[in-house]
SERO-4910 file (N, C-alpha, C, O; in steps of 0.05 Angstrom, whole numbers):
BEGIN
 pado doro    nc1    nc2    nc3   cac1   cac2   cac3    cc1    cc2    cc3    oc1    oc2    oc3
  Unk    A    126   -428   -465    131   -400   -462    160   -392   -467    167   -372   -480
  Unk    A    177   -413   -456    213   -405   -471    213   -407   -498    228   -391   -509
  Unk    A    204   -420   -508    204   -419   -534    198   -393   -552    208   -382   -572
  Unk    A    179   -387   -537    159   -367   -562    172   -341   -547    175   -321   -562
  Unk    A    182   -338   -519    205   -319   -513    227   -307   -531    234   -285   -540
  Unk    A    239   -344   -532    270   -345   -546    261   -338   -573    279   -325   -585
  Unk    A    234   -345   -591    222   -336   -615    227   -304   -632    233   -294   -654
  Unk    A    213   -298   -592    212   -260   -607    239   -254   -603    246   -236   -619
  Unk    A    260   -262   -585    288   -249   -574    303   -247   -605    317   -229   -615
  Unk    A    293   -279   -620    312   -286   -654    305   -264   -666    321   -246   -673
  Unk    A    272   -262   -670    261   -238   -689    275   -209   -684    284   -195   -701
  Unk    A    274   -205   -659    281   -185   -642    312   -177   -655    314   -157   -668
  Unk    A    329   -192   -652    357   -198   -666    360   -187   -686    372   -165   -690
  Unk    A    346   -205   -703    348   -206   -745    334   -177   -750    346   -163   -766
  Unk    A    313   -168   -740    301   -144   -752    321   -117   -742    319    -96   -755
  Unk    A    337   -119   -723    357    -94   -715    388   -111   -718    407   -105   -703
  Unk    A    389   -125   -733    415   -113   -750    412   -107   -774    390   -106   -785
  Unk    A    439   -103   -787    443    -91   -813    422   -103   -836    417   -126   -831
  Unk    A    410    -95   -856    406   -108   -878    420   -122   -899    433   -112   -918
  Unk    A    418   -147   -894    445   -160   -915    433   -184   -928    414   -196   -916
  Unk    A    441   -194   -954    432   -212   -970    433   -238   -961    442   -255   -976
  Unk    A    420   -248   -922    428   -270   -911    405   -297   -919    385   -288   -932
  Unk    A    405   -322   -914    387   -334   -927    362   -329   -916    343   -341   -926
  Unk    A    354   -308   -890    328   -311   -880    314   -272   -898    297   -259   -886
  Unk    A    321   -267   -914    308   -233   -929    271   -240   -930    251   -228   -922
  Unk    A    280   -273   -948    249   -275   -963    233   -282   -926    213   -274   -913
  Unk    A    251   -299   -921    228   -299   -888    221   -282   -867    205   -288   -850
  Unk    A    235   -257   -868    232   -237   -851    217   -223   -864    204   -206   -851
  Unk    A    213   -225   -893    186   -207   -904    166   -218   -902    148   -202   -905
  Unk    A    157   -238   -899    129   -253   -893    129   -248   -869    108   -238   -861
  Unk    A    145   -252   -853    135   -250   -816    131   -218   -802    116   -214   -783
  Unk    A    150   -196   -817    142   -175   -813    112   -171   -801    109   -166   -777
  Unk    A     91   -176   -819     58   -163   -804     52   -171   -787     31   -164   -776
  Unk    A     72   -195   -776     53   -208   -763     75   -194   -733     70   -203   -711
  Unk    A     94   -178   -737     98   -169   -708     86   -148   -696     91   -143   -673
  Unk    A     67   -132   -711     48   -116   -705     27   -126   -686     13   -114   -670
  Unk    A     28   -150   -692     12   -165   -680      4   -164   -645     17   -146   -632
  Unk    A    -16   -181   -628    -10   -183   -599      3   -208   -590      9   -207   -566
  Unk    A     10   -235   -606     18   -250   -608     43   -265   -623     50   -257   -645
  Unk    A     56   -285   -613     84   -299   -631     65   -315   -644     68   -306   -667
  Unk    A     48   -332   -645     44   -356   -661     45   -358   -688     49   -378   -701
  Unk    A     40   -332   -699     51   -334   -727     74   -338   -730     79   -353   -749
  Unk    A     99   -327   -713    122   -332   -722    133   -361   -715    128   -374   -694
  Unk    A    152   -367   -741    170   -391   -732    183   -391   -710    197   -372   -702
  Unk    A    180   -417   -695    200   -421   -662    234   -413   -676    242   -412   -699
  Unk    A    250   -407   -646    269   -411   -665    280   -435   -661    302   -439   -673
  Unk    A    269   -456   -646    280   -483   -650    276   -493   -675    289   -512   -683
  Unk    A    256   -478   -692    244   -497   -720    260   -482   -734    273   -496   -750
  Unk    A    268   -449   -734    283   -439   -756    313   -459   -753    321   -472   -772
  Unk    A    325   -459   -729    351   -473   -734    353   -503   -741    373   -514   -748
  Unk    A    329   -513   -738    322   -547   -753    323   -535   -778    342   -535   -793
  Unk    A    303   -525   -781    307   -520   -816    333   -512   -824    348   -526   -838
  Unk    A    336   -499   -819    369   -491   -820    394   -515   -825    409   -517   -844
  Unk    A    390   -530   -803    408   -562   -799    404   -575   -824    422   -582   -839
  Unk    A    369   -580   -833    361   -593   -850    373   -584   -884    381   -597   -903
  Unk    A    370   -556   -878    376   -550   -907    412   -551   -909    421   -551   -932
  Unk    A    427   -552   -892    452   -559   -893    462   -591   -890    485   -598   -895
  Unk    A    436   -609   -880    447   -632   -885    442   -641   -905    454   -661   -912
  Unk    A    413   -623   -931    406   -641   -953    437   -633   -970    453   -649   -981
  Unk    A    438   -605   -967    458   -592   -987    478   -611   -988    481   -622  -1009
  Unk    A    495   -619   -966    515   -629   -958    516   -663   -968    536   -676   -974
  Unk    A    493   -670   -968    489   -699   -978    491   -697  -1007    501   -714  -1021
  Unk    A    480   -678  -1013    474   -677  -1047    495   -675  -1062    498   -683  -1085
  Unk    A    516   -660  -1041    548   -649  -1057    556   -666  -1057    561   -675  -1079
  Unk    A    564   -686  -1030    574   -723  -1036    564   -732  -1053    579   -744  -1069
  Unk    A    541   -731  -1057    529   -750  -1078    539   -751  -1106    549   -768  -1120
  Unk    A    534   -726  -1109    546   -717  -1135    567   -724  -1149    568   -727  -1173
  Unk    A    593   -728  -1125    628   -718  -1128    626   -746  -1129    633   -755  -1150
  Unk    A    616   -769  -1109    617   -791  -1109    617   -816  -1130    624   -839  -1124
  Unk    A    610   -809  -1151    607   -832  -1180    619   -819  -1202    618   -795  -1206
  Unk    A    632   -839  -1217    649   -841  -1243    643   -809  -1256    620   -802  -1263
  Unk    A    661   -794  -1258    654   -770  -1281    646   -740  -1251    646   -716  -1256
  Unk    A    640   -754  -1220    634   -735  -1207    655   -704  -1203    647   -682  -1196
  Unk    A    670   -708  -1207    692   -689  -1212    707   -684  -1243    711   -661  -1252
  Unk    A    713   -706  -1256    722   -701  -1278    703   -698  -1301    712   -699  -1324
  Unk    A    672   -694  -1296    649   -695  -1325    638   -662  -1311    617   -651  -1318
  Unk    A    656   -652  -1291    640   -624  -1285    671   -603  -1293    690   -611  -1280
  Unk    A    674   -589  -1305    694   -569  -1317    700   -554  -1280    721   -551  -1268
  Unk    A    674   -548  -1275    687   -528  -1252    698   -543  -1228    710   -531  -1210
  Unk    A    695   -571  -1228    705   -592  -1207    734   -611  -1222    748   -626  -1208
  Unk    A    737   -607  -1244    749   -629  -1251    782   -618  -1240    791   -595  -1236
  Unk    A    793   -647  -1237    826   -633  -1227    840   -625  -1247    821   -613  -1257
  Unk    A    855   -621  -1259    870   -606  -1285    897   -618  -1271    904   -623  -1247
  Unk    A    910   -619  -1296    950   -620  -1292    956   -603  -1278    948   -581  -1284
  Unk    A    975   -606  -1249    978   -591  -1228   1003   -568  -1247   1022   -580  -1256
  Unk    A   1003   -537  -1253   1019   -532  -1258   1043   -520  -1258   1054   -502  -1271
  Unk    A   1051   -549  -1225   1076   -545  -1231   1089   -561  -1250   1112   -553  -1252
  Unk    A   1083   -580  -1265   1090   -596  -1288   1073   -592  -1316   1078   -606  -1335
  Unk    A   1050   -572  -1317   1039   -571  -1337   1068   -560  -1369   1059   -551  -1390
  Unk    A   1080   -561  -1367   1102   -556  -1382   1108   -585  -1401   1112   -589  -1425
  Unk    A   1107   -606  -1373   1116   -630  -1373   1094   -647  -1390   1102   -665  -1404
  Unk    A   1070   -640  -1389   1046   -645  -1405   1054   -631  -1438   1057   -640  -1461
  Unk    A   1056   -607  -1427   1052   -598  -1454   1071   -609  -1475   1062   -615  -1497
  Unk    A   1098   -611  -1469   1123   -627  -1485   1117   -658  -1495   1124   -670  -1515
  Unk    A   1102   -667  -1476   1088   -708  -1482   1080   -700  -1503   1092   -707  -1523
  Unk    A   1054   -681  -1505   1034   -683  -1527   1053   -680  -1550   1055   -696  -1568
  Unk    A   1066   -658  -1547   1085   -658  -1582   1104   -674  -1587   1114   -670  -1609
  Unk    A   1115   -696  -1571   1129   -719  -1585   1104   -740  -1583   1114   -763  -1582
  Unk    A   1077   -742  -1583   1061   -765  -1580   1054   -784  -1554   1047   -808  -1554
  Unk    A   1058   -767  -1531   1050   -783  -1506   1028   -764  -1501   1029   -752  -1480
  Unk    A   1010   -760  -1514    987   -745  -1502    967   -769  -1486    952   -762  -1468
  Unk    A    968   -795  -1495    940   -810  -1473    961   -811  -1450    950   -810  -1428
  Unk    A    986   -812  -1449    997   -815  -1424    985   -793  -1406    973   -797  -1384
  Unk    A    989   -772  -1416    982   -737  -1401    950   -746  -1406    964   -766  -1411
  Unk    A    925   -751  -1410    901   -755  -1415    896   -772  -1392    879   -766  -1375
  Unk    A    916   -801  -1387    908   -821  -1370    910   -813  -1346    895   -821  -1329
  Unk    A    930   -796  -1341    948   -783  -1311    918   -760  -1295    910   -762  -1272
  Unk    A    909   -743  -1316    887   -730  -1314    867   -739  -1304    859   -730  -1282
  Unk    A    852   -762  -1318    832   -777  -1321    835   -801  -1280    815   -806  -1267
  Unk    A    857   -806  -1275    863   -825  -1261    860   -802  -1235    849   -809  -1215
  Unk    A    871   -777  -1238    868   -762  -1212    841   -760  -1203    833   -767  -1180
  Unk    A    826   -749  -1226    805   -740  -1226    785   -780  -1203    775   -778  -1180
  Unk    A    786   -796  -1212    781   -822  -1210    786   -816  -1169    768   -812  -1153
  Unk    A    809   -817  -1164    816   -814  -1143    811   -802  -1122    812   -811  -1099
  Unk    A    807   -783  -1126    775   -753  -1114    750   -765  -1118    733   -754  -1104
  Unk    A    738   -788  -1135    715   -788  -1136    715   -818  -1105    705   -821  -1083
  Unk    A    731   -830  -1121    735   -852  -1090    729   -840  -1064    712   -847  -1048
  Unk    A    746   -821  -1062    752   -808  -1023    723   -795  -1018    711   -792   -997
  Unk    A    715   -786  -1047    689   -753  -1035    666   -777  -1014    660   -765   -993
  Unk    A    655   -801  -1014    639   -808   -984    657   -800   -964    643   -790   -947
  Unk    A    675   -800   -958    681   -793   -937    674   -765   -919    669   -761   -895
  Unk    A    675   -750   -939    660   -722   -924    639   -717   -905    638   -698   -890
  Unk    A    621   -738   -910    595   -742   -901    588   -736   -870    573   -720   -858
  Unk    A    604   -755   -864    605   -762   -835    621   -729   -815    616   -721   -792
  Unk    A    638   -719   -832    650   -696   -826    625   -672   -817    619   -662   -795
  Unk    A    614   -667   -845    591   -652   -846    564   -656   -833    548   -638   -831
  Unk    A    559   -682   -824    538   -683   -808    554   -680   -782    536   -665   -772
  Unk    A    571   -681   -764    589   -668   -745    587   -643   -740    588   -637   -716
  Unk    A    586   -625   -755    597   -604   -760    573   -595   -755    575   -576   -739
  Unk    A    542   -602   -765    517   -589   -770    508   -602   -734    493   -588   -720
  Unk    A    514   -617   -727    500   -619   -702    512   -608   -668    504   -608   -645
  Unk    A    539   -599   -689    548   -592   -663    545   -554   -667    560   -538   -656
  Unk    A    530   -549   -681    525   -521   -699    501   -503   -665    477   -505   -660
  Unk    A    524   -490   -654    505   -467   -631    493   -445   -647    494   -435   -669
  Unk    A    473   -440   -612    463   -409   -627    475   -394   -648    467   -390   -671
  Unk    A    505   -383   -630    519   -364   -653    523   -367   -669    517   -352   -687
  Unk    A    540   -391   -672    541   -405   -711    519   -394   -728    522   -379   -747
  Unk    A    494   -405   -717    466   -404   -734    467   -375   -735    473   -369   -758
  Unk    A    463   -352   -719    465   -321   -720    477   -318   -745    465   -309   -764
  Unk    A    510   -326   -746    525   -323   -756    512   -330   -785    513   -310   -800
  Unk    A    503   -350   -795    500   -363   -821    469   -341   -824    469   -322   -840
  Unk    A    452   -345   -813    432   -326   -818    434   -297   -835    421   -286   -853
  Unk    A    462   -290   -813    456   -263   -826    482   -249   -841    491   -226   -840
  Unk    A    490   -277   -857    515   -281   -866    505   -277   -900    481   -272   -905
  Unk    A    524   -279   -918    527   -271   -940    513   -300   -956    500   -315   -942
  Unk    A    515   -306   -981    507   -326   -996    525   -349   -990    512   -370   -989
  Unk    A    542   -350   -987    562   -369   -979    570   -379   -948    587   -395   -940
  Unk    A    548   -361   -930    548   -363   -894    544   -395   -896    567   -405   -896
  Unk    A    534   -406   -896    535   -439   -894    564   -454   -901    582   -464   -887
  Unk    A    560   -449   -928    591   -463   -944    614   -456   -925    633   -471   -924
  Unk    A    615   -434   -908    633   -421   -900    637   -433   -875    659   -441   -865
  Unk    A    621   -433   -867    614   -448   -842    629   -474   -834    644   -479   -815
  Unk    A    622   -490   -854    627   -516   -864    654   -525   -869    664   -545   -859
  Unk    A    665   -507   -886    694   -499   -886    712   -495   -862    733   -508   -858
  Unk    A    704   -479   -848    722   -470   -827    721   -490   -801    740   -490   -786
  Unk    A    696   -510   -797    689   -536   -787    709   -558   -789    721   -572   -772
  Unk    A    711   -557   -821    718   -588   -825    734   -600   -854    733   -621   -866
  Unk    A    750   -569   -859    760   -570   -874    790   -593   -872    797   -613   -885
  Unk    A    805   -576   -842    825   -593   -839    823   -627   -832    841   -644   -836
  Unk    A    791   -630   -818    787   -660   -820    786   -671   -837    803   -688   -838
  Unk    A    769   -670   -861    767   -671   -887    797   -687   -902    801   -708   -913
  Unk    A    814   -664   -897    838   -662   -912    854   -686   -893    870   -701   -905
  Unk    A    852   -689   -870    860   -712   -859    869   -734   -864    891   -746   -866
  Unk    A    832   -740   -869    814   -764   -883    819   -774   -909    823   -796   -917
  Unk    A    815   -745   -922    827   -761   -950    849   -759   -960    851   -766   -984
  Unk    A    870   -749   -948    891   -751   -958    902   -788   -968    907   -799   -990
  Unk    A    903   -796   -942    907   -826   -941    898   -840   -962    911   -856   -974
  Unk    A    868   -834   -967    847   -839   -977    852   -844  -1011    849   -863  -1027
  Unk    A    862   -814  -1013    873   -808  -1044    900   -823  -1049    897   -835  -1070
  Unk    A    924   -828  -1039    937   -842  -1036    934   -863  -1033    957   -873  -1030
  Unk    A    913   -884  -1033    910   -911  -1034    898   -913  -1064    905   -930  -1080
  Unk    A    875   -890  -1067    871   -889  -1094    870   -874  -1115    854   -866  -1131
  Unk    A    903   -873  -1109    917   -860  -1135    929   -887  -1136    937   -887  -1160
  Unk    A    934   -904  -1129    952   -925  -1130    929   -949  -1139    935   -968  -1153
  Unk    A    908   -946  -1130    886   -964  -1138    872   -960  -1173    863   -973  -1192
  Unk    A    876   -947  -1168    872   -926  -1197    889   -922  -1222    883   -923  -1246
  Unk    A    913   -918  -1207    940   -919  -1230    947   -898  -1240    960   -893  -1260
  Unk    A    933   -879  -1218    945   -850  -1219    979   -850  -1209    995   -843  -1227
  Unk    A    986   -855  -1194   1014   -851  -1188   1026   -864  -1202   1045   -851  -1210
  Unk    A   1024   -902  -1216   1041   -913  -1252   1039   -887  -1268   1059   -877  -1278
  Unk    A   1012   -875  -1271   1015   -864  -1298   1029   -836  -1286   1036   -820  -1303
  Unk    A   1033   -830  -1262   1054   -804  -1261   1075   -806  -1264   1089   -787  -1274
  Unk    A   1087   -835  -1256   1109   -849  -1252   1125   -843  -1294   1144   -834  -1307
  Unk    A   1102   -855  -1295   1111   -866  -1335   1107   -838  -1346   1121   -842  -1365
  Unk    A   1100   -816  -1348   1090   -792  -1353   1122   -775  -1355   1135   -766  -1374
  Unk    A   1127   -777  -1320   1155   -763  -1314   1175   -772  -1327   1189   -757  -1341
  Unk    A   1181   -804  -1324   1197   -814  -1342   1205   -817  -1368   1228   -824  -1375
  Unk    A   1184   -809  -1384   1176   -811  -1414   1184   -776  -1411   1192   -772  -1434
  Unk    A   1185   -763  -1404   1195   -733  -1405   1219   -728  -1400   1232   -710  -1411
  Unk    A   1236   -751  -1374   1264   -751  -1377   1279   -752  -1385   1300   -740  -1387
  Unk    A   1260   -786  -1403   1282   -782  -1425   1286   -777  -1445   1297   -793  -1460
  Unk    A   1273   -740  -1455   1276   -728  -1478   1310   -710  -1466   1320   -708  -1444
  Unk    A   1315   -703  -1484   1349   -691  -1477   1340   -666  -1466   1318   -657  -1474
  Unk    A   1354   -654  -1446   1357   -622  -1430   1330   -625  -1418   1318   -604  -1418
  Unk    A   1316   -643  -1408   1292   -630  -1401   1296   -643  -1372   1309   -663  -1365
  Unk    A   1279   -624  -1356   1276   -628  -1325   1253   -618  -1307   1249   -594  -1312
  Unk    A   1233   -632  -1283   1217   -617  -1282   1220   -616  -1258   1240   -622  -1247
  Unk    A   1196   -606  -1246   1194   -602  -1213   1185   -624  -1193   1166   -637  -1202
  Unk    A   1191   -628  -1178   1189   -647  -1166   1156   -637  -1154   1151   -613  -1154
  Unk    A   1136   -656  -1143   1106   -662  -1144   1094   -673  -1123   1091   -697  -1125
  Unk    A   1086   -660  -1100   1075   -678  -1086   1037   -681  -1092   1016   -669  -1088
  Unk    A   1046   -702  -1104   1017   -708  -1115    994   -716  -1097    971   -708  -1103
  Unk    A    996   -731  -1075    981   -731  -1068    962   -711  -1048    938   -712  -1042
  Unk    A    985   -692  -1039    979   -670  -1032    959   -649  -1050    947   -628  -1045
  Unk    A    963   -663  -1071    961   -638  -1092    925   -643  -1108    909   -626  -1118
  Unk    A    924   -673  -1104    897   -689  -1112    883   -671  -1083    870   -650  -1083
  Unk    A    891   -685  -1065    876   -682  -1035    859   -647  -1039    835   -640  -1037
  Unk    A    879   -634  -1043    864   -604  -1038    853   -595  -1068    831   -582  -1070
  Unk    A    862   -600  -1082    840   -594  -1112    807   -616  -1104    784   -608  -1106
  Unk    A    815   -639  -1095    782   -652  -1088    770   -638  -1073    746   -634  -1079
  Unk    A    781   -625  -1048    776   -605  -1030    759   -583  -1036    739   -575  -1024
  Unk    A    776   -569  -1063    765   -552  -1070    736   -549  -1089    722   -530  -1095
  Unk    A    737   -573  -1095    712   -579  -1106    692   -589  -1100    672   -591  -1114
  Unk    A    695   -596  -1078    677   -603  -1052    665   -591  -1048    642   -598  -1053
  Unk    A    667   -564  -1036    668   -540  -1017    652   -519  -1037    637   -501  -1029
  Unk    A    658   -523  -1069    638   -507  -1091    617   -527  -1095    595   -518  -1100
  Unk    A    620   -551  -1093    595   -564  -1098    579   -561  -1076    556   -564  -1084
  Unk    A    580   -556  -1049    568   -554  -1023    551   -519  -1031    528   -512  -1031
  Unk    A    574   -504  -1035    564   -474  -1044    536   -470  -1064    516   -455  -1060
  Unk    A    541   -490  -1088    516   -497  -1105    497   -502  -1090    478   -487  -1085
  Unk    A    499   -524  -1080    471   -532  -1067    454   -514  -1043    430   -515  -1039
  Unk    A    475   -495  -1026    464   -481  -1011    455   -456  -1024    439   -443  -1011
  Unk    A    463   -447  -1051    448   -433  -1061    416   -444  -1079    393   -436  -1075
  Unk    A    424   -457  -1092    394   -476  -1102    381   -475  -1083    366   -456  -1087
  Unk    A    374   -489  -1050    353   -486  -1029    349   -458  -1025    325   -454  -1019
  Unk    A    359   -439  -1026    357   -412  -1019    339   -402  -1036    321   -386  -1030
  Unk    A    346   -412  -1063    335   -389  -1086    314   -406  -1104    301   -396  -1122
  Unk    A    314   -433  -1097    303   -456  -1117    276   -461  -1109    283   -483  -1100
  Unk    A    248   -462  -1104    235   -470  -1095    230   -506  -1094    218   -521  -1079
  Unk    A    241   -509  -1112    240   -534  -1120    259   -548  -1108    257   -572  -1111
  Unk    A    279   -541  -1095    302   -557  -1079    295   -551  -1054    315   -548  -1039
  Unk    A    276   -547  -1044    268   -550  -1012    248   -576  -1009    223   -572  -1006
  Unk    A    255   -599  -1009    246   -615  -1010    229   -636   -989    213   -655   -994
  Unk    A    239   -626   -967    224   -638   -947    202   -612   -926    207   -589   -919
  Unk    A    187   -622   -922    165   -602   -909    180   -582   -892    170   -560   -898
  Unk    A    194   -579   -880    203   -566   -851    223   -547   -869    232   -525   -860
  Unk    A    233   -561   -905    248   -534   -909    232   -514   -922    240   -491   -922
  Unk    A    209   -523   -933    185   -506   -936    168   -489   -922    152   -471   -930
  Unk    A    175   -499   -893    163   -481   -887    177   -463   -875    164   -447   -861
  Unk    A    208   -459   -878    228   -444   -869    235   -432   -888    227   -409   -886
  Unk    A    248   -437   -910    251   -428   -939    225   -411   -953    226   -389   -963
  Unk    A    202   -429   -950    178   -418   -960    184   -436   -987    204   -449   -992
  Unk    A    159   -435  -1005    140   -460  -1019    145   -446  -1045    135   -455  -1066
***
């Protein structure tokens, strides 16, 4: 009986606030007829909406590691890949016209390498984050914008994240040969005459570009379950999401 209480109190909730593009639109239009009704049993508990909920934020969240995690996971995607930080993109651009362009290619290629190492680590952050997720949070993400999850997630465990892999990236930028090839990059630009650049904290600089691509790859996937029928993949997000 608490259940199917706490059921109608959710329904009760979501149908008197605002109308907004949150991930539950398509499920509040199927459950509508059924509050005419004399009974809850048509409607979802809201213990099952916020499982489903958990669920579709732990597949999303697995899928974005997965992704970032192997050779090319950041540097074979344009909207993830790290780019020449530019406070030295100057310093790039001058290599290529005396002939150090694989130097500036390798330096790229090695960052990018270095973000793909650290991204398992998120994992453990984000399943944290989803189980320690209260009522309000869930309110909050429900009747939140396209990005109420990602956002969520962000404001969770962003600074842990950045913690974690800072160190992380710093062992492999050095594992990698991102910091030689910054090392030989800078130097090979010194010593052209009059030239000078900015000084770089690189690893700072890897750490929050992986970050940032984290956090859009997490955004993808919570949009795909929302809008994808085909990315609701386990029963319970089907029947929250709908089929």
């Amino acid at each position: 009986m608490k259940i199917k209480i706490g059921a109608f109190l959710f329904v009760f909730f979501l149908i008197t606030s605002p109308a907004r593009s949150g991930i539950f639109d398509d499920f509040m239009e199927k459950i509508s007829p059924a509050l005419k009704g004399d009974t809850t049993e048509k409607i979802l508990s809201l213990e099952k909406t916020i499982s489903g909920l958990k669920e579709a934020l732990s597949v999303g969240t697995g899928n974005a590691v997965s992704l970032l995690s192997v050779d090319d996971g950041y540097f074979g995607n344009e909207l993830t890949k790290i780019l020449m930080p530019e406070k030295i993109q100057n310093v790039a651009d001058m290599l290529k016209k005396v002939g150090f362009a694989s130097q500036v290619d390798n330096f790229v290629l090695t960052m990018n390498r270095a973000a793909e190492k650290a991204a398992p680590q998120a994992k453990e952050f984000f399943i944290g984050a989803i189980k320690e997720m209260t009522f309000d949070d869930a309110k909050k993400i429900l009747n939140g914008g396209d990005t109420a999850a990602s956002d969520y997630l962000n404001d969770k465990t962003r600074e842990k994240i950045y913690a974690a892999f800072k160190p992380s990236v710093s062992s492999s930028l050095n594992q990698v040969g991102a910091t030689k090839a910054y090392k030989d990059m800078m130097q090979s630009f010194s010593s052209l005459p009059f030239m000078s650049a900015q000084s770089l904290d690189l690893d700072h600089y890897v750490t929050d570009q992986a970050l940032k691509g984290l956090f859009l790859r997490v955004g993808e996937e919570e949009a795909k379950i929302r809008k994808n029928p085909a990315a609701r993949v386990t029963g319970l997000l089907e029947q929250v999401f709908g089929k």
